[in-house]
Every structure is written in C-alpha cells, then in structure tokens.
C-alpha positions as CSV (number, residue, x, y, z in Angstrom):
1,X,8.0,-12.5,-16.3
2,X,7.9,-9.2,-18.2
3,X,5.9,-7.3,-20.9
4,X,8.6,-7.5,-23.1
5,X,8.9,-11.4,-24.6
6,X,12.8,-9.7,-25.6
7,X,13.5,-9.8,-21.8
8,X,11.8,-12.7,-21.3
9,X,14.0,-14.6,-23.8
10,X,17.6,-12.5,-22.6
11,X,16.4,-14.7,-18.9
12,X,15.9,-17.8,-20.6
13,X,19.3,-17.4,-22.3
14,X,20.8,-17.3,-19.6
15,X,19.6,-21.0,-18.1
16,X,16.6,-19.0,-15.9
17,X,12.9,-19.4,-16.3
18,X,11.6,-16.6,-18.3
19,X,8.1,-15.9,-19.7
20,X,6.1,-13.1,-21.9
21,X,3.1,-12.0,-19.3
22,X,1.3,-10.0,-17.0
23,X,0.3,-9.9,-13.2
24,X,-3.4,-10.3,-14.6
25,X,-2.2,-14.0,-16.5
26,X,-3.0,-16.9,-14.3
27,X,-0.1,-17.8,-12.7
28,X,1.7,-20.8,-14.4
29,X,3.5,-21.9,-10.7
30,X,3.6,-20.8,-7.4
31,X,7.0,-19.5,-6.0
32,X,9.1,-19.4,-2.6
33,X,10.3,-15.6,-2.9
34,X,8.5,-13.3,-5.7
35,X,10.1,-9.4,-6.6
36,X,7.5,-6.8,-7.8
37,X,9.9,-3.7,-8.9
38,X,9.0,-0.7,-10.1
39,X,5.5,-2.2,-11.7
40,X,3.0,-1.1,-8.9
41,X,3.2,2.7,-9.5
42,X,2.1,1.9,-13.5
43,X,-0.4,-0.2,-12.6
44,X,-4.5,1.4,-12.2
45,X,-6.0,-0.8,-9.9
46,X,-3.0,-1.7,-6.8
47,X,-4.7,-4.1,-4.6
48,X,-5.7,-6.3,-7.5
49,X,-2.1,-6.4,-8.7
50,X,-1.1,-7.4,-5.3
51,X,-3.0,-9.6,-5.0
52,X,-2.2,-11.0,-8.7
53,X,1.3,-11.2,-7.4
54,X,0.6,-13.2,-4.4
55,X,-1.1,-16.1,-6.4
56,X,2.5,-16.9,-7.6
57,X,3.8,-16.9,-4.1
58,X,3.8,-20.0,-2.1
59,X,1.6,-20.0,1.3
60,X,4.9,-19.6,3.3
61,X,6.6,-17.6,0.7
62,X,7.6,-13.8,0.6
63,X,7.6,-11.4,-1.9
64,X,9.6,-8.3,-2.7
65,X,7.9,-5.2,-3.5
66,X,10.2,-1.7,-4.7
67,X,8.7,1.7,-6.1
68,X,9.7,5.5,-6.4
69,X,9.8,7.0,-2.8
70,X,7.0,10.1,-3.7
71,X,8.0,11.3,-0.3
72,X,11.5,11.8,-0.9
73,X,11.2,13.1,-4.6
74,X,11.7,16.6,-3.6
75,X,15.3,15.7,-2.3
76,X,16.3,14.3,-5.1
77,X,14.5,16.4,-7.9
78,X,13.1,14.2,-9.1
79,X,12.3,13.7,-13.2
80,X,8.9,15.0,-14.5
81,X,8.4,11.5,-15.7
82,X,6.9,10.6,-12.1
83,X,4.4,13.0,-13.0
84,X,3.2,11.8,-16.3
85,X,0.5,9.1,-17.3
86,X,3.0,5.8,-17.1
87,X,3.3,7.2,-13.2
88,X,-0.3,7.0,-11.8
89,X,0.3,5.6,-8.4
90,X,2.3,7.7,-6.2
91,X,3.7,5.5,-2.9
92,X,4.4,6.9,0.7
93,X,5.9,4.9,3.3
94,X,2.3,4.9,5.2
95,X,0.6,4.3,2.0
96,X,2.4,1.2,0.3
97,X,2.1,0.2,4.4
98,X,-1.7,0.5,4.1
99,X,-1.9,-1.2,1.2
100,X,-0.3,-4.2,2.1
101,X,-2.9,-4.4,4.7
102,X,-5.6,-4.1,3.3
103,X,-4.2,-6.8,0.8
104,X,-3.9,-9.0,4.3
105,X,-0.2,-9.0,3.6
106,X,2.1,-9.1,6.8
107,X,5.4,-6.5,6.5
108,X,8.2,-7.9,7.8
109,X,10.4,-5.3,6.9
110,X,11.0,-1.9,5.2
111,X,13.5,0.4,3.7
112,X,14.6,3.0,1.8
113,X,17.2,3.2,-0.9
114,X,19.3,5.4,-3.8
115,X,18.9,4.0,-7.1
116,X,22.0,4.8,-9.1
117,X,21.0,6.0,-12.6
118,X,24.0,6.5,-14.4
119,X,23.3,4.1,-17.0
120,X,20.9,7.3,-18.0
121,X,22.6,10.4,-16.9
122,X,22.7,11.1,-20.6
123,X,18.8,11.4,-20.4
124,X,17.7,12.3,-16.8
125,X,19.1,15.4,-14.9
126,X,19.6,13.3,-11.8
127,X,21.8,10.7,-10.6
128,X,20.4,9.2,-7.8
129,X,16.7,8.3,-7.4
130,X,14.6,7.7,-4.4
131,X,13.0,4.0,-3.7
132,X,11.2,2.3,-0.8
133,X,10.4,-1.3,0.0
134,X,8.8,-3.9,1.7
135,X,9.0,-7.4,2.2
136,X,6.4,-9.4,3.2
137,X,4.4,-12.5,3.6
138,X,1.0,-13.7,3.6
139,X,-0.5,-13.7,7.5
140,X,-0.6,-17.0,8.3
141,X,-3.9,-16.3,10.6
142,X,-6.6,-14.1,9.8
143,X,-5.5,-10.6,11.9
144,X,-7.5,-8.8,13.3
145,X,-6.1,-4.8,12.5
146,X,-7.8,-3.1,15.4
147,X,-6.0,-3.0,18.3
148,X,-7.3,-4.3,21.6
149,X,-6.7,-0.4,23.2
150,X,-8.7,0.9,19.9
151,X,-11.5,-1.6,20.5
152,X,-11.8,-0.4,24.2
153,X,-11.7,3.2,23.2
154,X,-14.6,2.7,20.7
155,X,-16.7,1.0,23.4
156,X,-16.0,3.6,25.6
157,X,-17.2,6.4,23.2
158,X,-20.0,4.1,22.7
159,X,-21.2,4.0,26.1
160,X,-20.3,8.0,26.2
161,X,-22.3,9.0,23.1
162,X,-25.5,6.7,24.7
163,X,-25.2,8.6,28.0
164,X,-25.3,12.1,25.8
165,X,-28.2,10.6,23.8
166,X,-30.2,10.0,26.4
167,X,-29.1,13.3,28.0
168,X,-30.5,15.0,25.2
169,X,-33.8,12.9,24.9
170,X,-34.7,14.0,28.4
171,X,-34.2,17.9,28.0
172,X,-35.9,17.5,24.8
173,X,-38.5,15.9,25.6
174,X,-41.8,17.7,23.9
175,X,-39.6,19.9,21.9
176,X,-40.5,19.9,18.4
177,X,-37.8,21.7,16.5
178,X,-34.0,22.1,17.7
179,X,-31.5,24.6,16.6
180,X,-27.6,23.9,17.4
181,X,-25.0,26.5,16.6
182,X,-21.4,26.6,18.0
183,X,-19.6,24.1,20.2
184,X,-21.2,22.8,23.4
185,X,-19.5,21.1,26.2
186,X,-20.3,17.6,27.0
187,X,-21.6,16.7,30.6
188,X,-19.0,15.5,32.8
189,X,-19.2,11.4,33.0
C-alpha cells in the first residue's frame, strides 16, 4: 500500500498485491507479517497510525516498524530535511519503545542500522543514514506494565506519606495558618 497509485501499480506488475491507500483506509485484509518504514516520523497523530497498522495484522501476526534514529543523527550529520515539516516525529530508542506500549504492542526485538544512500549522493551530503527498529506483536494477554517491585514501592510510599500525614495533623492540630520554606527531614519510620 502506498500514497503513490504509480508504486502501487510498479507492485502489481510484478505479480504482488498492490493498492493506492492510507493507514487511515479500512483495512481491505488482515496480514501475517506487516512493514511500516519510514511513514511513522511523517505521520501527526503516532499511536493512531499504529494502531491503523495493526488492524491489517493478523491476531498472531507481527509487524515491522523502521524510522530515522534522531539519536544518532549527530553522527551521521544528518540532512536538514529531518528538521523540516514532512519530519514531525522525531524517534528515540526509549521513545518508539514507549510507544509501542502504550499501543499495547509487545517488542520482541530491536535494532539499529546504516541506510546506504548512494542512490542520492548526488542530492544529500551524506552517505550513510541512521535507522532503528522494532518488531513486534500484539500481547496476547492484557499486560499489566507495572512491575510487581514498582507496585510494592508505591504501596510502601503510600503507607509512608499516611504516617507523615498524620504526623503533621497531630502537631498541627489548632494551627490555623502554616508557612513551609526549605527542605525538611522526614521522621524516621
């Protein structure tokens, strides 16, 4: 599937399925591995093409999912093209992670990789170009995405900050107005 119905039909000429579209059509079929490349960084709102693109993944399916590596364009000097209004999403390894889920996507794996542009060296000042992936599938079970240790720590500091609250109702008690300035130490548990 591509914006361009001239790539759509150079597929189809070749004995492959090919179709004019966008993530936003409703799917016309559901598929067993999917490849998002270099679309998610043009696209305004992220989660909603992901999740556009797994509608046309089948429920034990994968998808493929490539974009510019923003953290690595500084090693490759990278073209002022990331920078302009087709480039409005700019991925990190922790934030195409994040993403994912949110989108309640499972990553199996990850990467980096040098795109060779020489095809354009006439055009771009660089030769090499920085890209990440992921691959990944849908979680078979709903997951939770706190961590047992997390949940313990937060009931911890739950039982910690009641224990200071009532600390603070007693010695307050009959005080009508309270100043705080500065740090205060908390009283040992």
């Amino acid at each position: 599937m591509d914006l361009s119905g001239i790539c759509a039909d150079a597929v189809c000429a070749k004995g492959h399925k090919g179709y004019k579209g966008t993530l936003a059509d409703p799917p016309r079929e559901q598929y067993d591995f999917v490849v998002l490349s270099h679309v998610l960084e043009h696209v305004i709102d992220a989660r909603g093409a992901i999740e556009d693109l797994m509608a046309r993944v089948k429920p034990d399916g994968l998808a493929y999912i490539e974009v510019p590596d923003a953290e690595r364009y500084t090693q490759y000097d990278a073209p002022f093209l990331d920078f302009n209004s087709q480039h409005i999403n700019h991925f990190g390894k922790t934030s195409l992670k994040h993403l994912m889920m949110q989108s309640q996507l499972q990553v199996i794996r990850d990467g980096t990789k040098d795109m060779e542009m020489t095809n354009l060296s006439d055009v771009l000042p660089v030769q090499h170009y920085p890209a990440m992936w992921v691959l990944v599938s849908r979680n078979q079970t709903p997951t939770d995405t706190v961590s047992n240790e997390i949940k313990a720590f937060i009931e911890k500091s739950k039982k910690q900050l009641a224990r200071i609250n009532e600390y603070l109702e007693a010695q307050l008690a009959g005080v009508d107005e309270v100043i705080i300035w500065g740090q205060t130490a908390i009283a040992p548990t």
